[in-house]
C-alpha angles and dihedrals in degrees: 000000000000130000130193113208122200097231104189105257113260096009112131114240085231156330095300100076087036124277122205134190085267099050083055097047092062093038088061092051100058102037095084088057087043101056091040083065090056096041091060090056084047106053118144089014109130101174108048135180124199101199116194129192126258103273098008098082105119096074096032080060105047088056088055099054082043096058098035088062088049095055097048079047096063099032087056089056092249109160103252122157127232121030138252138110114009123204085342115164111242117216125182135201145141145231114238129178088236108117108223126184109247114213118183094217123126081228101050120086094212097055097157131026117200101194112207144165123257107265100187106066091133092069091058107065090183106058104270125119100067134122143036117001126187139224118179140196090011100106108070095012093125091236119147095199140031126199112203114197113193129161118236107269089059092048082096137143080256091065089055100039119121099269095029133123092275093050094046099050094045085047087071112019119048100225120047118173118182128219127207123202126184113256104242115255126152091274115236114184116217098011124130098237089074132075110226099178099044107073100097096034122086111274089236084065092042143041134272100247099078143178141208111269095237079073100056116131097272082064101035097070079061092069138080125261111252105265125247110293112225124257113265119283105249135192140303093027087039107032125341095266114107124268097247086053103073138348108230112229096191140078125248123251098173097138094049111101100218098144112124132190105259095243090054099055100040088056090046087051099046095044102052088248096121146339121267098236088057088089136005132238119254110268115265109245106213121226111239081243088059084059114058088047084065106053086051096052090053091057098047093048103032099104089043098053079043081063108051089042090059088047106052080040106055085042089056092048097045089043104039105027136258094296111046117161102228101218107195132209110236124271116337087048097047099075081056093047098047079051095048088059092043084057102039086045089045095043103037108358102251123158103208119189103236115191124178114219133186116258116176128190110234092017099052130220122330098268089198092063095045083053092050087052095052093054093047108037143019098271085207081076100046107111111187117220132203133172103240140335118243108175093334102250094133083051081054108045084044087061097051102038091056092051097099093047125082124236107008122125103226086203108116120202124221137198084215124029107181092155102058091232094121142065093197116067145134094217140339108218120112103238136133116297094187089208084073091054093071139028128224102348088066093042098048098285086290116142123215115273147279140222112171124151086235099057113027119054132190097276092037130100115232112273132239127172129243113224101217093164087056095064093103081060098049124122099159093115101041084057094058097049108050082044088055095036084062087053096091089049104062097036089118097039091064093038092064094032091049088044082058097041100050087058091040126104097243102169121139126276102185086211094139081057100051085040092058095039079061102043093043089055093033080051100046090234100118101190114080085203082081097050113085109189120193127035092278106062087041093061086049087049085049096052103022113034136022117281131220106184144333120239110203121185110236114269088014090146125182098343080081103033085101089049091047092047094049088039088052088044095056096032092249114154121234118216126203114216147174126239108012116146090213127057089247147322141237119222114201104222102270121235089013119198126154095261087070090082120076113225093268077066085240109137115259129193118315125261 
């Protein structure tokens, strides 16, 4: 059986998305109705499980407590209305994907093992979530009734199959109800990247982005339409570009201390104990001798950044029309887009409107801004912009995220495309870009950014910081500018390189995808999230996460001097190696906890 629970609209299902006194005190409120709703599909069941799901405990919890008081309630004669399940015990558990050993010994803690599929792949863009979960001590628990709480996405055909969770638990209790609660998502009301009509369908007959029934289309006509979202934050107020640069589509959370020591972050990562984009990292400090590498770098690779700039940005004009309006991803994308009008200004005068939005793997694109850019432009001339492709995962998470809009091309165009995973692209050689070898004081003193339940609500964009106290350190203008000042001098070079690649096959190869499936098993790392292909997303590995160890493809020469310093500089060993489609890739320390650092907070040898 299947029970609808009326989960309070925008309240978190646990600590793990945020969860503020608000959020609880909403959540109190409507406990008692929802475990009403449980106790009518229970009634005359005297020994009852509520069984969670894996990380979703908090709210799974909270409705047995919940229960477990009505039904003291009822069994006292106290006056309660509706009927159901009467002085029941209440028991709660979780499946988890631990393998455990089950022993059936009165001595033994792990008596039963029910062996199931994962059922929540659609929650995991980038492959994970398959494979063998675990629920334990249910079989043979004596229990008459089980009561199993999962949110949306893993309401999924997998959850039904033959061999799945459902089958297993009514396999062994009479009596299995199922509870559905919403994903949680920032919650827009009347936006297309929602399904209004899918809540209480399977999910096999709905999509993934769900919300709570009460919001079907019959009540949404009740409610109010979103309000007006504000016009994007702009320099110098918001980053040290100029105003006419980018349009900010984020809020600013400037005065918000997120920072949080690296090795905290990576083990809350790694654990599931929170999303990367809940805090930032604190912000890398360059050496002076850092420095200076980078300025030579930049020197060194400023015409051929100029290049690739013209290139990616001839192919968008000739492809998308003579307006396009250039969307980056922030921020790695901005300093390109930022470029790609420069170009476009410098070569045929256009003034393009060039905006940067929040795109973040595992949560999808800021559907507030993609709304802001529907009502203010024709989305069929929106062209998303990123710095660089890796593996694709972020191709791929754009794709996904702009299915439920109309109009929008998901294609994203890069100035590199090392992985293949891209047709629009300026090169695809896997060299420098010296905006990856900082953060924020190449990309206008802006950090990455930020969604977190507390601080962004339903109406609001995702949120960044703007480094004000870094300005001595920024060289985001200098970047741009001996980039620019290189554009007159390869005219000639795109013209002749777009004329071949209009005519070219560019479809993706995926071959940066299929390289890091190999090195993450050859490796024994088995989770491709931990495995950061191309120059770029090394460097990221190098002065975000914590590293494990560096891959360079053999003769690889000054396009990975910076990787090797910062390598050296955090004891990081750098290994040579033969056939790897990238110049080199970054693995993030498998299995992290904070005993993987020696006491000189170097990494050591993984776990």
């Amino acid at each position: 059986m299947r029970v609808v629970l009326d989960w309070p609209d925008g309240v978190p299902d646990g600590g793990r998305h945020g969860f503020t006194p608000a959020h609880r005190a909403r959540l109190e409120s409507a406990l008692p109705g929802m475990a009403a709703a449980l106790a009518e599909r229970l009634d005359g069941a005297r020994r009852i499980l509520v069984l969670g799901f894996e990380e979703l405990m908090y709210a799974p919890l909270r409705l047995a407590e919940a229960l477990e008081q009505l039904c003291a309630t009822r069994a006292a004669g106290t006056s309660v209305s509706g009927t159901g399940a009467v002085g029941a015990e209440v028991r709660y558990s979780t499946t988890t994907r631990s393998p455990v050993l089950a022993v059936d010994d009165p001595g033994y803690a792990i008596r039963s093992r029910l062996v199931f599929p994962a059922h929540d792949t659609a929650a995991f863009p980038d492959g994970d979530g398959t494979g063998d979960r675990y629920a334990y001590n249910v079989a043979g628990g004596g229990f008459d009734a089980v009561v199993l709480v999962v949110d949306s996405l893993a309401d999924s055909p997998e959850l039904r199959a033959p061999g799945g969770l459902l089958a297993q638990l009514a396999a062994h209790i009479p009596r299995v109800v199922l509870a559905v609660v919403p994903a949680y998502v920032p919650y827009l009301p009347g936006t297309p990247s929602y399904n209004t009509a899918s809540y209480n369908t399977p999910s096999h007959e709905a999509s993934a982005h769900q919300i709570p029934a009460h919001q079907t289309p019959s009540h949404q006509a009740e409610r109010q339409e979103p309000p007006m979202l504000p016009e994007p934050l702009r320099g110098p107020a918001f980053s040290s570009y100029a105003p006419e640069d980018v349009g900010w589509l984020l809020q600013d959370l400037s005065d918000v201390e997120l920072e949080a020591p690296t090795e905290e972050r990576e083990e809350a990562i790694q654990s599931g104990g929170a999303h990367y984009a809940e805090s930032l990292p604190v912000e890398y400090q360059p050496s002076a001798e850092y420095q200076d590498l980078f300025l030579s770098a930049l020197e060194t690779s400023a015409a051929r950044i100029a290049r690739a700039v013209g290139t990616v940005t001839e192919t968008v004009l000739a492809e998308r029309g003579p307006r396009p309006v250039l969307v980056s991803l922030a921020r790695a994308g901005t300093p390109v887009g930022v470029l790609m009008r420069r170009w476009a200004q410098r070569r045929h005068g256009l003034d393009l409107p060039h905006y940067a939005v929040s795109i973040v793997r595992g949560r999808g694109i800021d559907t507030n801004a993609v709304r802001w850019l529907a009502a203010h432009h024709d989305p069929a001339d929106v062209v998303f912009v990123d710095g660089w492709t890796g593996k694709g995962a972020i191709t791929r998470e754009l794709a996904d995220a702009l299915a439920g809009f109309e109009g929008f091309d998901p294609g994203i165009a890069v100035l590199a495309d090392p992985g293949g995973c891209v047709r629009t692209y300026g090169t695809r050689e896997d060299f420098l870009i010296p905006s990856a070898c900082l953060n924020s004081t190449v990309s206008g003193l802006i950090s990455r950014t930020v969604l977190r339940a507390d601080l962004v609500g339903p109406y609001d964009f995702h949120g960044a910081k703007h480094y004000r106290e870094l300005a001595a350190a920024d060289v985001s203008a200098h970047f741009l500018d001996s980039v620019a000042a290189r554009f007159d001098e390869v005219v000639d070079a795109v013209d002749a390189e777009v004329k071949e690649l209009l005519t070219a096959d560019r479809a993706p190869t995926w071959e940066g995808w299929a390289a890091v499936e190999r090195i993450s098993e050859e490796y024994g790392i088995h989770d491709v999230n931990l495995v950061k292909p191309g120059v770029g997303e090394t460097t990221r590995v190098l002065l975000r996460r914590v590293p494990w160890k560096i891959l360079a493809r053999r003769g690889v020469g000054a396009d990975l001097d910076h990787v090797r310093l910062l390598a050296a500089q955090r004891g990081v060993p750098v290994e040579e190696t033969d056939g790897l489609p990238y110049s080199c890739v970054g693995l993030i320390h498998p299995k992290y906890t904070r005993g993987a650092t020696g006491a000189d907070g170097k990494a050591v040898t993984a776990l």
